[in-house]
TORSESE-561133 format. One record per residue (C-alpha): chain; z negated, y, x negated. Coordinates in pm, whole numbers, plus 50000, padded with zeros to 5 digits. Layout:
 c    pz    py    px
 A     Z     Y     X
...
! end
This chain:
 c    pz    py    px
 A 50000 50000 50000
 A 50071 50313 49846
 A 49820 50607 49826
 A 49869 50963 49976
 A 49838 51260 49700
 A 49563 51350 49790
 A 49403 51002 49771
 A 49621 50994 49448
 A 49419 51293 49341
 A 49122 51101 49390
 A 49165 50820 49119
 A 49357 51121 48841
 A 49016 51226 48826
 A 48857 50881 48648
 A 48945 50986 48346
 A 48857 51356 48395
 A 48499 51275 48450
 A 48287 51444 48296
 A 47931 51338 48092
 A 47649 51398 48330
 A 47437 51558 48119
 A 47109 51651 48293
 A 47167 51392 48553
 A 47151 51096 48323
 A 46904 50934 48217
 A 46732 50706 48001
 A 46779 50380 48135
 A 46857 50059 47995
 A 47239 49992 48002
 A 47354 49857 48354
 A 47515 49460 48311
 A 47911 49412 48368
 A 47935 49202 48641
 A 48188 48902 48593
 A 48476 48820 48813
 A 48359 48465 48901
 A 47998 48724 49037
 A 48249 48884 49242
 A 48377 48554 49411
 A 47990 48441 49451
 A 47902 48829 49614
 A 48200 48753 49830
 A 48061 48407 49945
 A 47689 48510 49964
 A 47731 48893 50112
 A 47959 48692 50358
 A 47675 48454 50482
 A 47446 48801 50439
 A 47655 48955 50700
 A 47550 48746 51005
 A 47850 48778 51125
 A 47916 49132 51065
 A 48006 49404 50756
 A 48376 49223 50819
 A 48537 48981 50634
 A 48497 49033 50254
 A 48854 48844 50231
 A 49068 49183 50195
 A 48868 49366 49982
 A 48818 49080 49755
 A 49182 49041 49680
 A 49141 49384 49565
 A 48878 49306 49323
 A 49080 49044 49194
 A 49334 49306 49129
 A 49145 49568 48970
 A 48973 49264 48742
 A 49306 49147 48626
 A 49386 49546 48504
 A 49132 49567 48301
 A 48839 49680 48554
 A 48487 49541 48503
 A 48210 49711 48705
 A 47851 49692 48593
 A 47558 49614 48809
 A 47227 49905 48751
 A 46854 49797 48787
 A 46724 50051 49096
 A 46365 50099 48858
 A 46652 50228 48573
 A 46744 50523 48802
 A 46570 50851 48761
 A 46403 51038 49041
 A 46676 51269 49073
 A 46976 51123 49000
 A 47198 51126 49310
 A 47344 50806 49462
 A 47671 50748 49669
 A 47611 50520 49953
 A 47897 50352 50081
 A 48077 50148 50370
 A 48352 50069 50558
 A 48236 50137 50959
 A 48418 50012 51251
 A 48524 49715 51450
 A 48520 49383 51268
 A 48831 49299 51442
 A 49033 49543 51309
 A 48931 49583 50951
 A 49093 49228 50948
 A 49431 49290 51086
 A 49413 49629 50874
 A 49517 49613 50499
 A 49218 49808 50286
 A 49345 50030 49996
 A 49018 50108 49782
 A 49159 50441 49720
 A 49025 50526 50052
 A 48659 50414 49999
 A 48675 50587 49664
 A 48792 50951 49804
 A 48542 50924 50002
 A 48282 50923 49759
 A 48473 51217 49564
 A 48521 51423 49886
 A 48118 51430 49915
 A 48085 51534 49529
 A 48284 51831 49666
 A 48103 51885 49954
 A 47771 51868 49738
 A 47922 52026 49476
 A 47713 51780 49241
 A 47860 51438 49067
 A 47726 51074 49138
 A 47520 50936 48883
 A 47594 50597 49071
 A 47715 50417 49401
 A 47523 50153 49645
 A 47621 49966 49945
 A 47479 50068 50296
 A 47471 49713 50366
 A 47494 49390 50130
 A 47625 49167 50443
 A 48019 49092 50457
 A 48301 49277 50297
 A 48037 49635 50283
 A 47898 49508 49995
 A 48189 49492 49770
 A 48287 49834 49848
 A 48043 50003 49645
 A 48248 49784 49366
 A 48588 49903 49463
 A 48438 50230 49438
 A 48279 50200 49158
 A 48576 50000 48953
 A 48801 50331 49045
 A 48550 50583 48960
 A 48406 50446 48650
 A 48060 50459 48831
 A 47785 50166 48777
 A 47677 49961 49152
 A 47276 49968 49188
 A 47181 49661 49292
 A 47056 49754 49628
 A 47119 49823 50007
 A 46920 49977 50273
 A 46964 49667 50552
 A 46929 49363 50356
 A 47196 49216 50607
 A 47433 49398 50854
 A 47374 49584 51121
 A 47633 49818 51380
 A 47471 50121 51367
 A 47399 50429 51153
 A 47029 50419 51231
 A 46954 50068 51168
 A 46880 50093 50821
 A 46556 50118 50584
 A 46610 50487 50509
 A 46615 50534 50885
 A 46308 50351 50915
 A 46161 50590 50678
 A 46271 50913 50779
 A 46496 51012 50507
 A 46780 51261 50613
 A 47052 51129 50747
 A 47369 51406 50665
 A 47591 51496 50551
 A 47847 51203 50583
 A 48232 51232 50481
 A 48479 50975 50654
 A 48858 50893 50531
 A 49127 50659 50683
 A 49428 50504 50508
 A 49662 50779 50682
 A 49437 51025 50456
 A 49263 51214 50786
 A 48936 51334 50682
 A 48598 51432 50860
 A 48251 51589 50703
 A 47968 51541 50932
 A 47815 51866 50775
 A 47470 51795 51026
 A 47359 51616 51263
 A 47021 51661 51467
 A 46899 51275 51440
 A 47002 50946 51344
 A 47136 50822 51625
 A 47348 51173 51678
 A 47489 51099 51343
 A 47578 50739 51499
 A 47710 50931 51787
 A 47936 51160 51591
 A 48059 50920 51325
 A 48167 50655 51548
 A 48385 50897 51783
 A 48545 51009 51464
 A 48571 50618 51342
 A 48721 50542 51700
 A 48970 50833 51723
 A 49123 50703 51356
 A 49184 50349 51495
 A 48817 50197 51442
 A 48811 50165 51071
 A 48721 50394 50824
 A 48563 50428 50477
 A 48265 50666 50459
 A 47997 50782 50200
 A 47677 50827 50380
 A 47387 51085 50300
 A 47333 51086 49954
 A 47007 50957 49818
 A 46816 51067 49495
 A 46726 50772 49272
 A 46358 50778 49384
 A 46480 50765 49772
 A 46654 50458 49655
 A 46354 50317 49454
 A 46068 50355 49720
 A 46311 50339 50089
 A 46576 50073 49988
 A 46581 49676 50010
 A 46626 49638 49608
 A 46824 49374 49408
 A 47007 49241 49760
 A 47336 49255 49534
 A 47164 48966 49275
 A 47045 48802 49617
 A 47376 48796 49758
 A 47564 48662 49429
 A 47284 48428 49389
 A 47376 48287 49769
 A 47724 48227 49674
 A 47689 48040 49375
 A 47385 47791 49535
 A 47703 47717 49782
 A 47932 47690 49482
 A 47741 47426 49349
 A 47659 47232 49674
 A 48067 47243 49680
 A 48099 47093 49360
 A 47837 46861 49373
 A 47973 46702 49710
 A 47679 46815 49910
 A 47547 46972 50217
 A 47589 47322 50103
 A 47413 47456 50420
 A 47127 47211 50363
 A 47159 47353 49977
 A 47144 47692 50184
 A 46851 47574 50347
 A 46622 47470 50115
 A 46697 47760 49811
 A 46681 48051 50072
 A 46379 47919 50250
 A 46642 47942 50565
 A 46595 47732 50921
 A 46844 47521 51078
 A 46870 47627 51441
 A 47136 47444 51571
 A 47447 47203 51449
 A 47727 47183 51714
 A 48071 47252 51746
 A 48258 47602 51936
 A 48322 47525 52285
 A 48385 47870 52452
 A 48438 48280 52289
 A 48449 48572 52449
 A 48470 48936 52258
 A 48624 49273 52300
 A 48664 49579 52053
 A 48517 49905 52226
 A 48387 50198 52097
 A 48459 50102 51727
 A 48240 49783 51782
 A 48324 49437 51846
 A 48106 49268 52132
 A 48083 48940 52307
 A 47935 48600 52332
 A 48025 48278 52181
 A 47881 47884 52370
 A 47813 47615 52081
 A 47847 47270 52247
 A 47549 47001 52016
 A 47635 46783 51753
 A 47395 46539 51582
 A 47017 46564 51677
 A 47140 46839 51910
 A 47425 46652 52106
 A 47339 46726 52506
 A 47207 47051 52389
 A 47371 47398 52424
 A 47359 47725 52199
 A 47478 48077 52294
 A 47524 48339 52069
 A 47527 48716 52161
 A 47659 48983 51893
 A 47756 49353 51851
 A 47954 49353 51584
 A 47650 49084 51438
 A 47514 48759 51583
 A 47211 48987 51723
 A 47040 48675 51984
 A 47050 48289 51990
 A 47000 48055 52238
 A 46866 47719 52297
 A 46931 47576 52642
 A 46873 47893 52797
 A 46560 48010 52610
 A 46551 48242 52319
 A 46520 48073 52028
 A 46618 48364 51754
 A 46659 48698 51788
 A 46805 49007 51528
 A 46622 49112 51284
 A 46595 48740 51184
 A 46917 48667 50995
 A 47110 48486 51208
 A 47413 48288 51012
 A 47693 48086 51179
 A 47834 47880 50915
 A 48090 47608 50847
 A 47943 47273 50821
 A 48183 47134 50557
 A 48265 47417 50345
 A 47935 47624 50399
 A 48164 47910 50412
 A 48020 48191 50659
 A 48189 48275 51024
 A 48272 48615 51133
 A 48180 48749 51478
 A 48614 48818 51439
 A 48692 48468 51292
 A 48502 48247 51550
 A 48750 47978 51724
 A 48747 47688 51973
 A 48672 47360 51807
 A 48541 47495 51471
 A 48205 47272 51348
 A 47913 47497 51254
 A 47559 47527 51181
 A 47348 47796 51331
 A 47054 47901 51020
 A 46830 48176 51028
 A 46690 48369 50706
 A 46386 48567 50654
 A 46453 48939 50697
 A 46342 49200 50477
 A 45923 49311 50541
 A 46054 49670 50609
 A 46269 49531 50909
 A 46019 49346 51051
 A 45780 49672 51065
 A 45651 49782 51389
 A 45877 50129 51310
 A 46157 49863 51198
 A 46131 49677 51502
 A 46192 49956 51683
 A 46521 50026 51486
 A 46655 49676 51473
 A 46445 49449 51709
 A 46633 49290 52005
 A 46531 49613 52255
 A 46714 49812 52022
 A 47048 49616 52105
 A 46963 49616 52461
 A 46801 49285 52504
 A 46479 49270 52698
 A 46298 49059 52462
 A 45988 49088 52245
 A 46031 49026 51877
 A 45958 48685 51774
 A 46013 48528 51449
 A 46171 48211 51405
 A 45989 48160 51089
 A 45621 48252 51272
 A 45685 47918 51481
 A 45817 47716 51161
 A 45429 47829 51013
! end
């Protein structure tokens, strides 16, 4: 896909960066990150998703690309960063749906970033992902491997979630503008203010929705203590480390969701094969319900799955059985490769497993950003992992 000039404009200025002086600081050097790390980010962020951040499949084809050119991006330690030094946090927002059947040029997610060094009128000292589940947390690396910027290994969800104020600097009151979104056709919006969190959801999507429900964005910059004392730390290491425990189940010829199981601390919810699927894109989200017909130990049994965007309830013959902001992950049985909210079909053999969530998330204040009441669901919180003790 070819860039626009002013998207061009974005990537001449790589090699036109300047030292950053006053911003840097002493930290110990941040570790490249190899390309067979990318592929395991790509499997684990993919099974971090829960359905959601969209398919890491495009923008991992990317990385591949940038890799063979030369490009290796390095990985920063959050406790390296200095109080002040100002972080780009990234993501593609949208409709799952779409962001598949729409070709990603990483020139986009990387203007963004520049277009809020304008706006600030201050340089990056380095770049994060809002959210280490699907393909949103190898952004920050296509970002990164265009503007010679270093990834902190870190997010601010732990997972995915739909919404701007579902996140851990939400949770904590940070400030949540200004925000700069760019599309592939090179339209542009800054989000100069916005009086809340979920009016900067409010604005953000309408803009996401009126360029075709996919966009790249840089979110409110955060300062390097922000990210150090209001982030979910070392998620990227967490996410790589997912992907290769399935690598080796794969080569070993096991169970790689039992392998799943047992090195994540993880539940199995459900085994059982996709007998019905319903979703729609609306509003720049992609909602619906999916019916899992029992396999195994759970043939007879029945599973249904809500999700906005991600699997956000579960469940078991009618009664709850897991609810968001448990990590809820549908994933193949054979391969232990992760399903998408967008890549669920009739017939496919899965098992439902649910992963601890971050402590922030589970919060009385982080309930009340992420629980099942804030997706609509009259439910009380209950953990899938408080019955399993």
């Amino acid at each position: 896909m070819s860039a626009s000039p002013a998207l061009s404009g974005a990537l001449g200025r790589k090699s036109r960066r300047r030292p950053y002086g006053r911003l840097a600081s002493p930290m110990a050097a941040p570790r490249p990150v190899s390309a067979a790390e990318i592929e395991s980010l790509a499997i684990g962020a993919w099974i971090l998703g829960t359905g959601g951040g969209g398919s890491p499949y495009l923008a991992l084809l990317n990385m591949r690309k940038l890799y063979r050119e030369g490009a290796v991006v390095s990985l920063l330690d959050p406790r390296d960063l200095a109080d002040d030094d100002p972080v780009a946090v990234v993501s593609n927002m949208g409709a799952p749906l779409v962001g598949q059947e729409r070709l990603t040029d990483p020139r986009t997610i990387a203007r963004a970033v520049t277009m809020m060094e304008e706006y600030l009128g201050r340089r990056f000292r380095a770049v994060m992902s809002l959210e280490i589940g699907g393909g949103n947390a190898l952004q920050p690396f296509l970002a990164a491997a265009l503007l010679g910027l270093p990834v902190v290994d870190a997010d601010c969800m732990g997972r995915a979630f739909p919404e701007a104020q579902m996140t851990s600097f939400a949770i904590h009151d940070l400030r949540m503008y200004p925000l700069t979104l760019v599309d592939v056709r090179d339209n542009a919006v800054i989000v100069a203010r916005a009086a809340s969190w979920k009016w900067m959801e409010r604005l953000s999507r309408r803009a996401c929705v009126e360029v075709g429900s996919i966009a790249a964005t840089c979110k409110a910059p955060r300062t390097g203590k922000e990210v150090k004392e209001c982030a979910i730390l070392y998620s990227t290491t967490k996410a790589i480390r997912l992907g290769e425990t399935v690598q080796a189940a794969r080569r070993a010829h096991q169970d790689p969701v039992q392998a799943l199981i047992e090195a994540e601390r993880g539940l199995l919810l459900f085994t059982g094969k996709i007998g019905d699927i319903a979703r729609r894109t609306t509003e720049g989200f992609l909602r619906g319900t999916a019916r899992l017909d029992g396999l195994d130990e759970f043939r007879g049994a029945t599973f249904a799955l809500a999700f906005q965007n991600e699997f956000a309830v579960g469940w078991l013959d009618g009664v709850p059985r897991v609810m968001t902001p448990d990590l809820i992950c549908v994933m193949d049985s054979v391969s232990g490769e992760a399903i998408g909210t967008e890549t669920l079909r009739y017939g496919q053999r899965v098992g439902v497993v649910a992963l601890p969530a971050p402590p922030v998330l589970l919060t009385p204040k982080g309930l009340e950003h992420v629980g099942p009441r804030a997706f609509g669901y009259d439910l009380d919180f209950q953990s899938v992992f408080h019955d399993a003790r």
